[in-house]
Every structure is written in structure tokens, then in C-alpha cells.
N, CA, C and O atoms as a Tripos MOL2 file, in Angstrom:
@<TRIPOS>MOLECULE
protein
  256   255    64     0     0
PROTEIN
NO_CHARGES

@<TRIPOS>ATOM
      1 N           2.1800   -4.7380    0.7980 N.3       1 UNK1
      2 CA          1.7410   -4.2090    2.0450 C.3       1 UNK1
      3 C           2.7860   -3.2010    2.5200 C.2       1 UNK1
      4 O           3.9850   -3.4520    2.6410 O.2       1 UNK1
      5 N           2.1410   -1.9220    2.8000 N.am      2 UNK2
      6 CA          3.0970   -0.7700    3.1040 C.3       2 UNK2
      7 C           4.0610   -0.9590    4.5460 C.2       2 UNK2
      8 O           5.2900   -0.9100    4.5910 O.2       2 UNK2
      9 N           2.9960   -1.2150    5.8410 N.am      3 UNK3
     10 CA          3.4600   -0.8370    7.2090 C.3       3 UNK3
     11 C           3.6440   -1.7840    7.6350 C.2       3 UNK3
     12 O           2.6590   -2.4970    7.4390 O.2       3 UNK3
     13 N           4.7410   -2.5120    8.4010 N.am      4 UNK4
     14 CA          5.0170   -3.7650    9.3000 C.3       4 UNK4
     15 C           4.2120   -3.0680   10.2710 C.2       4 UNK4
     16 O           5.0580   -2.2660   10.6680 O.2       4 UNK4
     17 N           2.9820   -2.7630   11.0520 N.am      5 UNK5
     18 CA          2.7180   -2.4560   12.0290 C.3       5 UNK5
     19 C           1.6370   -3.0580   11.9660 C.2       5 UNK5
     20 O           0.8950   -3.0280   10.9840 O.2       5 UNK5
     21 N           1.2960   -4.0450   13.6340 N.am      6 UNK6
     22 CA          0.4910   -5.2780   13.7690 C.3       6 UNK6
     23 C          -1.1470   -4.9480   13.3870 C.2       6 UNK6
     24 O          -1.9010   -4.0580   13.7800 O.2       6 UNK6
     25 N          -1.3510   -6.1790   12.3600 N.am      7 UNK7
     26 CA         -2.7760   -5.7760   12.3300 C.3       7 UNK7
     27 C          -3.1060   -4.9120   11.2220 C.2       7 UNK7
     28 O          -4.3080   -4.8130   10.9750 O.2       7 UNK7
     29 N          -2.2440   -4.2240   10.4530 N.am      8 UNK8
     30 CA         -2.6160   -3.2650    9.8530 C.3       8 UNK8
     31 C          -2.7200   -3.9730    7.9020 C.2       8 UNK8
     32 O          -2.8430   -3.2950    6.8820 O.2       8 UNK8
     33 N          -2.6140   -5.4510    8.0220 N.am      9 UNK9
     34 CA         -2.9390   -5.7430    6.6260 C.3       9 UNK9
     35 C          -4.4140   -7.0260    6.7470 C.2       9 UNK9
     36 O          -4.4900   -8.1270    6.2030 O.2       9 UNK9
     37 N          -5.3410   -6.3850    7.5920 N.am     10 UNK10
     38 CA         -6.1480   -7.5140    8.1940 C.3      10 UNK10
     39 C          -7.2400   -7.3340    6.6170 C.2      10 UNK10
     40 O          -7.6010   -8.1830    5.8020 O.2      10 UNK10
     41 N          -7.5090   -5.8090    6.7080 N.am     11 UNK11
     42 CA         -8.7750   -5.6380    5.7560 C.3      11 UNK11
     43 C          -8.0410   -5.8400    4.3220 C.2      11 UNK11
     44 O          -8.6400   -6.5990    3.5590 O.2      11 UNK11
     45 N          -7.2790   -5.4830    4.0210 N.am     12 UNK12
     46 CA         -6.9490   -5.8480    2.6270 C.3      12 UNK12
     47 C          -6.8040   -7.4050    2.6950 C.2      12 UNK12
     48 O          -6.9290   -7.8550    1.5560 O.2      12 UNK12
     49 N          -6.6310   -8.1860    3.4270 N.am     13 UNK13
     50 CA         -6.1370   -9.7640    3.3560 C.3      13 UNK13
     51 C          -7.7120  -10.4830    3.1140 C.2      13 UNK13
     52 O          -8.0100  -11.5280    2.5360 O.2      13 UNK13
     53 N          -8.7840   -9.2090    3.9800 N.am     14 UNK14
     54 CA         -9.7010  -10.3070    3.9970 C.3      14 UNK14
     55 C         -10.3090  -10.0600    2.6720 C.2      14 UNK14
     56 O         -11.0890  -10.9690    2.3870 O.2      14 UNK14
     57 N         -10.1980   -8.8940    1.5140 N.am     15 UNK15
     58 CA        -10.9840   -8.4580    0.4620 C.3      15 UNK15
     59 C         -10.3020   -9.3920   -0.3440 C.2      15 UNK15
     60 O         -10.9970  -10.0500   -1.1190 O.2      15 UNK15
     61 N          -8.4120   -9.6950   -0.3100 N.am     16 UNK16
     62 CA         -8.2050  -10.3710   -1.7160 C.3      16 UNK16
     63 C          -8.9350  -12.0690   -1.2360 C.2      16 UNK16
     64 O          -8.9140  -13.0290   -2.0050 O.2      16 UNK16
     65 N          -9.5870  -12.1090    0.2990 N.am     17 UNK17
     66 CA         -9.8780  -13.5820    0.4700 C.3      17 UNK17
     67 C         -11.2960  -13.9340   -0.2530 C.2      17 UNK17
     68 O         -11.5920  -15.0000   -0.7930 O.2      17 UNK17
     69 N         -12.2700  -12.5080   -0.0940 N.am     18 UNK18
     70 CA        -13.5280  -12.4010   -0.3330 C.3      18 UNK18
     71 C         -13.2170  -12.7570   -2.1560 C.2      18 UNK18
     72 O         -13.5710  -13.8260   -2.6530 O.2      18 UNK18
     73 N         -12.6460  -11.8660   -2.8080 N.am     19 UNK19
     74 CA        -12.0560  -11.9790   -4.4280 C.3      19 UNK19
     75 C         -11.9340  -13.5560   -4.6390 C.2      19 UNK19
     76 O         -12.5780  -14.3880   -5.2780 O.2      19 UNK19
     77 N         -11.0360  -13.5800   -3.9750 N.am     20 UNK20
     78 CA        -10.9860  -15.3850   -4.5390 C.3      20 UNK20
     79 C         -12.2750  -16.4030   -3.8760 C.2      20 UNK20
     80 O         -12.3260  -17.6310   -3.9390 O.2      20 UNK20
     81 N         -12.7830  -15.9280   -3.5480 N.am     21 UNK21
     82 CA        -14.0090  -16.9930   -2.6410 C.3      21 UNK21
     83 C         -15.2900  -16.5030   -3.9130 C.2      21 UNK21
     84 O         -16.1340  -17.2630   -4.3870 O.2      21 UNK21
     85 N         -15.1030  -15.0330   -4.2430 N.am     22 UNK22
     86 CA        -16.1640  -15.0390   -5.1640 C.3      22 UNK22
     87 C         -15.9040  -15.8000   -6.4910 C.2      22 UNK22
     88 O         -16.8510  -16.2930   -7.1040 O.2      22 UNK22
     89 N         -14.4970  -15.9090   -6.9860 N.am     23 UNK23
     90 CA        -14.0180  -16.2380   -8.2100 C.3      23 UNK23
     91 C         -14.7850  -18.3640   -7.7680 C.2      23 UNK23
     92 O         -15.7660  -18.9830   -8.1800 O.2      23 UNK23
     93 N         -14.2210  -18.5380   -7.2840 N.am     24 UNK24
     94 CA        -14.2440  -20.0330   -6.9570 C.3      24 UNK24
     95 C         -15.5990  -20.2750   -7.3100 C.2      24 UNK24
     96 O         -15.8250  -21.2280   -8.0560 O.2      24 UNK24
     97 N         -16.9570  -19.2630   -6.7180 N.am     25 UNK25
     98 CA        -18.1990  -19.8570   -6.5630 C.3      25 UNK25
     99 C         -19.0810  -19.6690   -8.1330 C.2      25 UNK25
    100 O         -20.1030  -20.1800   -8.5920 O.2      25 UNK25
    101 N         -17.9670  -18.5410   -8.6960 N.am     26 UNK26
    102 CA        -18.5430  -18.1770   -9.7580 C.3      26 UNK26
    103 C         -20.0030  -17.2850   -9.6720 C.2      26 UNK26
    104 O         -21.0900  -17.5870  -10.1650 O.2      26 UNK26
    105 N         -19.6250  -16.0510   -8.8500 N.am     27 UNK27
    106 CA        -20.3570  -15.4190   -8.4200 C.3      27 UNK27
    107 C         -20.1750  -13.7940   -8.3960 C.2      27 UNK27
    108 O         -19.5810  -12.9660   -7.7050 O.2      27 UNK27
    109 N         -21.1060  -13.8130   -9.6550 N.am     28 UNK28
    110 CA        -21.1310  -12.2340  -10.2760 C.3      28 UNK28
    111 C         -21.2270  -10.9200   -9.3460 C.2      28 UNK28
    112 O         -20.4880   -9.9510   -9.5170 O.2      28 UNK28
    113 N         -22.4020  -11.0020   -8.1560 N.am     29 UNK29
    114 CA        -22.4290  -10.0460   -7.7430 C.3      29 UNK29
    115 C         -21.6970   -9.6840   -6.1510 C.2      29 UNK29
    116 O         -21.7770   -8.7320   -5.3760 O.2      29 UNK29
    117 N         -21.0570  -10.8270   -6.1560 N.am     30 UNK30
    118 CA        -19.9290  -10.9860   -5.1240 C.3      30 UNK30
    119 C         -18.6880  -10.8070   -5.4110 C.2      30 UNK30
    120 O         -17.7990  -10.3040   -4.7240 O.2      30 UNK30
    121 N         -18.6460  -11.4080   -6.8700 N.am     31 UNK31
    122 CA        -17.4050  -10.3270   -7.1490 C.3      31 UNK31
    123 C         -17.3150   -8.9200   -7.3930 C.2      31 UNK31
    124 O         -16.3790   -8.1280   -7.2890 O.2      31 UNK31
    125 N         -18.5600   -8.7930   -7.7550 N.am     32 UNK32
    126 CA        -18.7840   -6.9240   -8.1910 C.3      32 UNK32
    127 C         -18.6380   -6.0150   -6.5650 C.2      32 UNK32
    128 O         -18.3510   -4.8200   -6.5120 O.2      32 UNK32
    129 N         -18.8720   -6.7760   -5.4970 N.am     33 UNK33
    130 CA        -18.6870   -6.6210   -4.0080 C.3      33 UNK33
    131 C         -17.3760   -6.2110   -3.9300 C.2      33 UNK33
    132 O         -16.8670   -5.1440   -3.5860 O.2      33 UNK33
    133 N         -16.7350   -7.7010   -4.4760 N.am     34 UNK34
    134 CA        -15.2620   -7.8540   -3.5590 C.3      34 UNK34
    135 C         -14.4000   -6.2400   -4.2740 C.2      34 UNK34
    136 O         -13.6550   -5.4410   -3.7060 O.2      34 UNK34
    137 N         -14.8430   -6.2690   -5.4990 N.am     35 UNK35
    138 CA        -14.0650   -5.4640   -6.0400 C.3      35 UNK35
    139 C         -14.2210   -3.9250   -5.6590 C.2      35 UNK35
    140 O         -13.2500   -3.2700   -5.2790 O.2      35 UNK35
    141 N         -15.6450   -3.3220   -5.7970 N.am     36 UNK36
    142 CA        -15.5630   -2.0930   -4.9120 C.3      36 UNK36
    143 C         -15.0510   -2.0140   -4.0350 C.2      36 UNK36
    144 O         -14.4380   -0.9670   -3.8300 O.2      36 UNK36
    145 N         -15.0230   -3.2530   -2.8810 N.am     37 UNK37
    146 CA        -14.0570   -3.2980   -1.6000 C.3      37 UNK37
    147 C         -12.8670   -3.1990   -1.8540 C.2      37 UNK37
    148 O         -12.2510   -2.4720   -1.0750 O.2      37 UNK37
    149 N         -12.2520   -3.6940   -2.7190 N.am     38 UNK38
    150 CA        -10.8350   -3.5410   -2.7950 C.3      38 UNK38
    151 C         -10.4880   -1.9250   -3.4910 C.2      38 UNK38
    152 O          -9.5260   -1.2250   -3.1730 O.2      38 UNK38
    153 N         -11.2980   -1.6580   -4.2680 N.am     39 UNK39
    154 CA        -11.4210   -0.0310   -4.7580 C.3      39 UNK39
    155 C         -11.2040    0.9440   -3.8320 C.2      39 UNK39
    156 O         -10.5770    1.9790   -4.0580 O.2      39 UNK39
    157 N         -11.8540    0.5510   -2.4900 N.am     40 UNK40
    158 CA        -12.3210    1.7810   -1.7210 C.3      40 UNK40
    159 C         -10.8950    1.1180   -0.7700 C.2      40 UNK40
    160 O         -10.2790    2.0650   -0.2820 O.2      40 UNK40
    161 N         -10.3090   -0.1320   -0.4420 N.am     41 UNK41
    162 CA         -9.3460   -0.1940    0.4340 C.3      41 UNK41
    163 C          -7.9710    0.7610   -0.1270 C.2      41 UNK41
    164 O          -7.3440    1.5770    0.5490 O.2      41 UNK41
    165 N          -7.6810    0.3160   -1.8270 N.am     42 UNK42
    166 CA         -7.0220    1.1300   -2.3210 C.3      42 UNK42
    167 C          -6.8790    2.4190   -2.2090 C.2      42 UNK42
    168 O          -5.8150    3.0350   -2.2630 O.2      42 UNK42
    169 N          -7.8090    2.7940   -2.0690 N.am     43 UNK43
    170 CA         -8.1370    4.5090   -2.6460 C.3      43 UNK43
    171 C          -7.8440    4.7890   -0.5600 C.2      43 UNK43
    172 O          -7.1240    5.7760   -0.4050 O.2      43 UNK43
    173 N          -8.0630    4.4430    0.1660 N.am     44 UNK44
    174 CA         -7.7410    4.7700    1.7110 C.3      44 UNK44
    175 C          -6.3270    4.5120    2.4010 C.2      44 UNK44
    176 O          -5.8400    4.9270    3.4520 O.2      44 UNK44
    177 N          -5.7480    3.4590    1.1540 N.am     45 UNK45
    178 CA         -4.3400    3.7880    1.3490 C.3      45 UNK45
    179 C          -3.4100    4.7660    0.7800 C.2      45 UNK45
    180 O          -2.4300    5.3750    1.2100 O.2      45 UNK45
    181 N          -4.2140    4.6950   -0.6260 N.am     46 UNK46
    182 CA         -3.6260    5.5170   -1.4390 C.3      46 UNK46
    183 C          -3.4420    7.2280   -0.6760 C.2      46 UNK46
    184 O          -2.4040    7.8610   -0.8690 O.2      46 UNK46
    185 N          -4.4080    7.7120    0.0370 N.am     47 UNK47
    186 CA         -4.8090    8.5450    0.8240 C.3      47 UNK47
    187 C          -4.0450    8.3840    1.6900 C.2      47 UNK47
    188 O          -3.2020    9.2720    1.5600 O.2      47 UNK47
    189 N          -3.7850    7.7100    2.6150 N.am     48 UNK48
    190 CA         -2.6670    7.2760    3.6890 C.3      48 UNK48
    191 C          -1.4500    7.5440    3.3790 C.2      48 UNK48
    192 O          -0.8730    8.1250    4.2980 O.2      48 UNK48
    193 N          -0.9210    7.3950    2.6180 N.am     49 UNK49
    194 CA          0.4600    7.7430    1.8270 C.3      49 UNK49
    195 C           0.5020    8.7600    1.2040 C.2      49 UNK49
    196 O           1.5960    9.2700    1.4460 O.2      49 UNK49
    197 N          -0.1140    9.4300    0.4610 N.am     50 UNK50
    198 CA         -0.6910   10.5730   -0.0220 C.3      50 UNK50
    199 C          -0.4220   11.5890    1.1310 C.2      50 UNK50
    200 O           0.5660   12.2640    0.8390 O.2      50 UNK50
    201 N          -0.9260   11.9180    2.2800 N.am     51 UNK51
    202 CA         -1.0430   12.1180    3.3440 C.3      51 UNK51
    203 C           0.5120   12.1410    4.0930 C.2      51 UNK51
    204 O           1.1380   13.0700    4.6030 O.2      51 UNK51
    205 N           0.7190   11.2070    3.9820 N.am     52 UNK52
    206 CA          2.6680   10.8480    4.7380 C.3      52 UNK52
    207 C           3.1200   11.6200    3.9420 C.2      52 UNK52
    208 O           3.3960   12.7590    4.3180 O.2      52 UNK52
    209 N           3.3490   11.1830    2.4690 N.am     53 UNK53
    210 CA          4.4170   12.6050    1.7110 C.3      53 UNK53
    211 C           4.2280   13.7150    1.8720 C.2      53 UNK53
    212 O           5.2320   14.3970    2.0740 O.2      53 UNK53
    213 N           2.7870   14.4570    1.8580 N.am     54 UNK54
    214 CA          2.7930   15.6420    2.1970 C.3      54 UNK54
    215 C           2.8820   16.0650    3.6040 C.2      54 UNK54
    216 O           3.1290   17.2480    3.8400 O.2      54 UNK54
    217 N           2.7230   15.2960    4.4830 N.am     55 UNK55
    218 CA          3.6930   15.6110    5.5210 C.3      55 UNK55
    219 C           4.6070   15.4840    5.8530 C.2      55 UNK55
    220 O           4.7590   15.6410    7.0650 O.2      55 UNK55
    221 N           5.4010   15.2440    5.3040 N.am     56 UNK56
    222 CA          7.3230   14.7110    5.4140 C.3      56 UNK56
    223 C           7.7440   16.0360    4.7150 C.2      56 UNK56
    224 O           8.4930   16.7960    5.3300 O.2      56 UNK56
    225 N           7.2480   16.4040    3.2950 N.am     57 UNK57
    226 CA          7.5520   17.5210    2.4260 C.3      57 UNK57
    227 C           7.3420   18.6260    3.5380 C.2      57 UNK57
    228 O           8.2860   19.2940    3.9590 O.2      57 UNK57
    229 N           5.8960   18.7900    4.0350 N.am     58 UNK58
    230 CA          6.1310   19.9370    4.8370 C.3      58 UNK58
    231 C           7.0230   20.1710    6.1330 C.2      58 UNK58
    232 O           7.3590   21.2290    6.6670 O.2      58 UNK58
    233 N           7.3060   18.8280    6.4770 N.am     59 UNK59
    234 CA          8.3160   19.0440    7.5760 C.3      59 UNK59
    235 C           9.4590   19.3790    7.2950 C.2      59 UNK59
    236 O           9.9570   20.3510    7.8640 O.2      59 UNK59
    237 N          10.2640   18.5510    6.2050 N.am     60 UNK60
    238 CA         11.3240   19.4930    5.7330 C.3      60 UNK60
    239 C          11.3940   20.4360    4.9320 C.2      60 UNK60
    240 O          12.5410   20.6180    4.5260 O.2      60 UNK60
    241 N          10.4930   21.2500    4.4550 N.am     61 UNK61
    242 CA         10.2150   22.3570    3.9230 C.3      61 UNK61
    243 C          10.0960   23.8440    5.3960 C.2      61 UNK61
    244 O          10.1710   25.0730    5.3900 O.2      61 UNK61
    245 N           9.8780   22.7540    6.4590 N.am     62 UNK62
    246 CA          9.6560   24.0590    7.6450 C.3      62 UNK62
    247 C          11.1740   23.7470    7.8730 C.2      62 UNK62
    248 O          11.8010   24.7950    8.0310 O.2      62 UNK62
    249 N          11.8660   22.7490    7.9310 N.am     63 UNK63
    250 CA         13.0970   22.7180    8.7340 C.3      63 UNK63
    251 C          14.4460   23.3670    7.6080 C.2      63 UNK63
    252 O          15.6280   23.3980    7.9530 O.2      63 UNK63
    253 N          14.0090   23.7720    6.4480 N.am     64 UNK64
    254 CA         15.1970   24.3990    5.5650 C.3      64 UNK64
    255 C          15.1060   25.9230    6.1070 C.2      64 UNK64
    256 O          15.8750   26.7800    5.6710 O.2      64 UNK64
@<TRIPOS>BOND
     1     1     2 1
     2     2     3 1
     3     3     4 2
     4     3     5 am
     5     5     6 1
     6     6     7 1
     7     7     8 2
     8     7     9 am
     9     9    10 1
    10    10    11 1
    11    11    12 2
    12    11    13 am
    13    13    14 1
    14    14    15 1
    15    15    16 2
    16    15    17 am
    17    17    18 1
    18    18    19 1
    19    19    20 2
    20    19    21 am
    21    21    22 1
    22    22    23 1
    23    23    24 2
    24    23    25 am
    25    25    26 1
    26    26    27 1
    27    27    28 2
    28    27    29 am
    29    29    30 1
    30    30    31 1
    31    31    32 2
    32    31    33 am
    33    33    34 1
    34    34    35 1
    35    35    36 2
    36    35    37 am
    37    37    38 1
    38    38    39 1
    39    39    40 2
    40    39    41 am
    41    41    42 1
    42    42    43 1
    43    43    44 2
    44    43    45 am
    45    45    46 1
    46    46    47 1
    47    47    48 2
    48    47    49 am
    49    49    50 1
    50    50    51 1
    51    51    52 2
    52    51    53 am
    53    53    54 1
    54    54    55 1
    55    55    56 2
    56    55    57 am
    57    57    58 1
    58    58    59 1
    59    59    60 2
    60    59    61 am
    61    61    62 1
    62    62    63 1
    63    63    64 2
    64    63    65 am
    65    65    66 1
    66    66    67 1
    67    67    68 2
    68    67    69 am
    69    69    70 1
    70    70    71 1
    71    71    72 2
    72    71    73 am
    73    73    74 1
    74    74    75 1
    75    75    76 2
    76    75    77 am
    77    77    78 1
    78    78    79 1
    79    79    80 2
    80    79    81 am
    81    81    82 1
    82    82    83 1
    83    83    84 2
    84    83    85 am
    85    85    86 1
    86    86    87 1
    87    87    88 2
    88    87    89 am
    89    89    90 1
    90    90    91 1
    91    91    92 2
    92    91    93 am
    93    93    94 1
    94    94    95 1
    95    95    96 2
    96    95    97 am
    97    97    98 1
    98    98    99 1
    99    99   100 2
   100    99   101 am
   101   101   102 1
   102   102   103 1
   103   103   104 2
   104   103   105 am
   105   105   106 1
   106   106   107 1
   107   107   108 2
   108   107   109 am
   109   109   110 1
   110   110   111 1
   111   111   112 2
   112   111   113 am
   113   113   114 1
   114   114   115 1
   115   115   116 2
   116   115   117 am
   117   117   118 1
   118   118   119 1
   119   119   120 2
   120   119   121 am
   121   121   122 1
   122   122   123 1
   123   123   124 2
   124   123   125 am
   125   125   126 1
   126   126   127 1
   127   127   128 2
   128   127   129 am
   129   129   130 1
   130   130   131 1
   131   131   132 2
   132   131   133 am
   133   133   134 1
   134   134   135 1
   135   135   136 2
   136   135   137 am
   137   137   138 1
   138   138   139 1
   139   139   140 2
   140   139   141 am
   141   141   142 1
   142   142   143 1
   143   143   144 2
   144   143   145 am
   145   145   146 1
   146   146   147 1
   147   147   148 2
   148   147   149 am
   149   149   150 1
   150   150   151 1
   151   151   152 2
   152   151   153 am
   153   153   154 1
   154   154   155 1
   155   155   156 2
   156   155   157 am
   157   157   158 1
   158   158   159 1
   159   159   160 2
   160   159   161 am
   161   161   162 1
   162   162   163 1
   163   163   164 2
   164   163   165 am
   165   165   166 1
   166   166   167 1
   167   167   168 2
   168   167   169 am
   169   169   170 1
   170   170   171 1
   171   171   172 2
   172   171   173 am
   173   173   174 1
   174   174   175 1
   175   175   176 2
   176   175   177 am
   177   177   178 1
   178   178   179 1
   179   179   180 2
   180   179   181 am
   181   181   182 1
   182   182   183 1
   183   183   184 2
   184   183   185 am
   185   185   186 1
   186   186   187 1
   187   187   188 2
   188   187   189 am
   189   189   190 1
   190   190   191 1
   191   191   192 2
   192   191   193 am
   193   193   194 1
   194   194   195 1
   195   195   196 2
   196   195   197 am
   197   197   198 1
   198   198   199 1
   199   199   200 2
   200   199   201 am
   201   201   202 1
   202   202   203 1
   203   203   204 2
   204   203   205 am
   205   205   206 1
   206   206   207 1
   207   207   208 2
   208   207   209 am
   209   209   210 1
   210   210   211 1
   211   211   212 2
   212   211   213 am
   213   213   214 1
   214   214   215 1
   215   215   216 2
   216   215   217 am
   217   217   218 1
   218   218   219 1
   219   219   220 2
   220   219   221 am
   221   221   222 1
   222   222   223 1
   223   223   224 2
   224   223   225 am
   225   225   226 1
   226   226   227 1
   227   227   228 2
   228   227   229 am
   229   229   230 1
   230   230   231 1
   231   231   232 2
   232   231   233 am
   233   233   234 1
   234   234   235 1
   235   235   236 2
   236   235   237 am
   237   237   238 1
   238   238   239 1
   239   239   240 2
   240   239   241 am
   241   241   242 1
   242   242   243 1
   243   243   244 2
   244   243   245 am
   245   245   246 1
   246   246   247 1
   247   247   248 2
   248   247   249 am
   249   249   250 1
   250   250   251 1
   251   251   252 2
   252   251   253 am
   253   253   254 1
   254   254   255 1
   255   255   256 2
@<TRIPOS>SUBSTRUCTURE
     1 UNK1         2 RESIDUE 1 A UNK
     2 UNK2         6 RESIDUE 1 A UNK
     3 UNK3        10 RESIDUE 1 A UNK
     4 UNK4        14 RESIDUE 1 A UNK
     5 UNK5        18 RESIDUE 1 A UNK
     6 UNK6        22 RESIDUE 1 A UNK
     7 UNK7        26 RESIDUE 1 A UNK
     8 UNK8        30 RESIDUE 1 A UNK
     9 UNK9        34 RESIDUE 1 A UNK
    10 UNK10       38 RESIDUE 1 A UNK
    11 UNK11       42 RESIDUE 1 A UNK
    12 UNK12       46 RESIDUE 1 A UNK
    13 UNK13       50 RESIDUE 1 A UNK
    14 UNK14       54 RESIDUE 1 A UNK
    15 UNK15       58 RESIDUE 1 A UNK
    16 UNK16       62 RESIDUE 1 A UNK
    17 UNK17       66 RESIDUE 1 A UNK
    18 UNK18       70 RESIDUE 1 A UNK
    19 UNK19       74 RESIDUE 1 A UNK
    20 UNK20       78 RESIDUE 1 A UNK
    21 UNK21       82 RESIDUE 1 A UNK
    22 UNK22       86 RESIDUE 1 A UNK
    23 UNK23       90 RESIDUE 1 A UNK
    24 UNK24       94 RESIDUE 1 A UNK
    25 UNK25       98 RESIDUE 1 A UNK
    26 UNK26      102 RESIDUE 1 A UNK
    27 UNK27      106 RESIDUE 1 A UNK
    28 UNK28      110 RESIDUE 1 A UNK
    29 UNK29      114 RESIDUE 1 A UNK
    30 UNK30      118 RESIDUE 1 A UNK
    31 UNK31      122 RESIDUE 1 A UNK
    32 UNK32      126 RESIDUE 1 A UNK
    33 UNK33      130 RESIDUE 1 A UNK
    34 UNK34      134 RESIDUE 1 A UNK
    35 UNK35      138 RESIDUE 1 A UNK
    36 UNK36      142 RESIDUE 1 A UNK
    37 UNK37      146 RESIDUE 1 A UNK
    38 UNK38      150 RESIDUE 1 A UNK
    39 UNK39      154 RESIDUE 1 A UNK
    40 UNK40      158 RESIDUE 1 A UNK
    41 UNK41      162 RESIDUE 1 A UNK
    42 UNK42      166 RESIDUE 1 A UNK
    43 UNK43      170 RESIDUE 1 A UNK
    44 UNK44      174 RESIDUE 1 A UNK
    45 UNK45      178 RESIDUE 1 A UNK
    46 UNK46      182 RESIDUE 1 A UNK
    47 UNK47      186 RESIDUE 1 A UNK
    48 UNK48      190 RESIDUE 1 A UNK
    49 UNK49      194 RESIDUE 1 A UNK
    50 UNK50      198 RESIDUE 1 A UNK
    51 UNK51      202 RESIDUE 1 A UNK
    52 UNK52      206 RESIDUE 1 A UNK
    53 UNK53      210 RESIDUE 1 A UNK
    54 UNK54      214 RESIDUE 1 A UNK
    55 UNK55      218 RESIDUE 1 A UNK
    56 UNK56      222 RESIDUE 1 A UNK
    57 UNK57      226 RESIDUE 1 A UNK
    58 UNK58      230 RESIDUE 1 A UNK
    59 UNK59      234 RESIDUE 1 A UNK
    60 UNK60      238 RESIDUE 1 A UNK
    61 UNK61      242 RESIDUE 1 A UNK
    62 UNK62      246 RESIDUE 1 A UNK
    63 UNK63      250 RESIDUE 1 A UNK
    64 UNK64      254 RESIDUE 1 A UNK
């Protein structure tokens, strides 16, 4: 988890909860669920950070 800032690991906590709730029931198309969910949580952080470096780069790229 990237950010100590409150609240902000709610949706990823609840997809790896959904993952293991599908694994337990033995349930194919709930896991095929959980997992796009976790795909698309990935890919919106990945973006999130993605996002921070290139704005940090451009800030000290304006401040040289």
C-alpha cells in the first residue's frame, strides 16, 4: 500500500477480500470478477503514481 492517507486502502482491501471469498466458495465466475477488479484497481494506481513522477520530474525540471 502506497499512501498512509486515511481511507485510501479501503478498495483494494475489499477486492483481495472478494479474491479470497471467491477462492473459498470455489467460484469461477467470481473469481473471474474479483480479478478484473483487482486489474482495473492496479492499473488506477499504477496511473496515480505514474502521474506523481511526472509531476515531481516536471517540477524540478521547471525549478533547474
Amino acid at each position: 500500500m502506497l499512501a498512509p492517507i486515511p481511507q485510501s486502502n479501503v478498495i483494494p482491501t475489499l477486492v483481495i477480500a472478494l479474491i479470497s471469498l471467491a477462492y473459498l466458495e470455489e467460484d469461477g465466475l467470481l473469481v473471474l470478477i474479483a480479478l478484473v477488479a483487482a486489474v482495473v484497481v492496479l492499473a488506477v494506481a499504477s496511473a496515480a503514481v505514474w502521474e506523481m513522477v511526472r509531476g515531481v520530474t516536471d517540477w524540478v525540471s521547471s525549478t533547474i
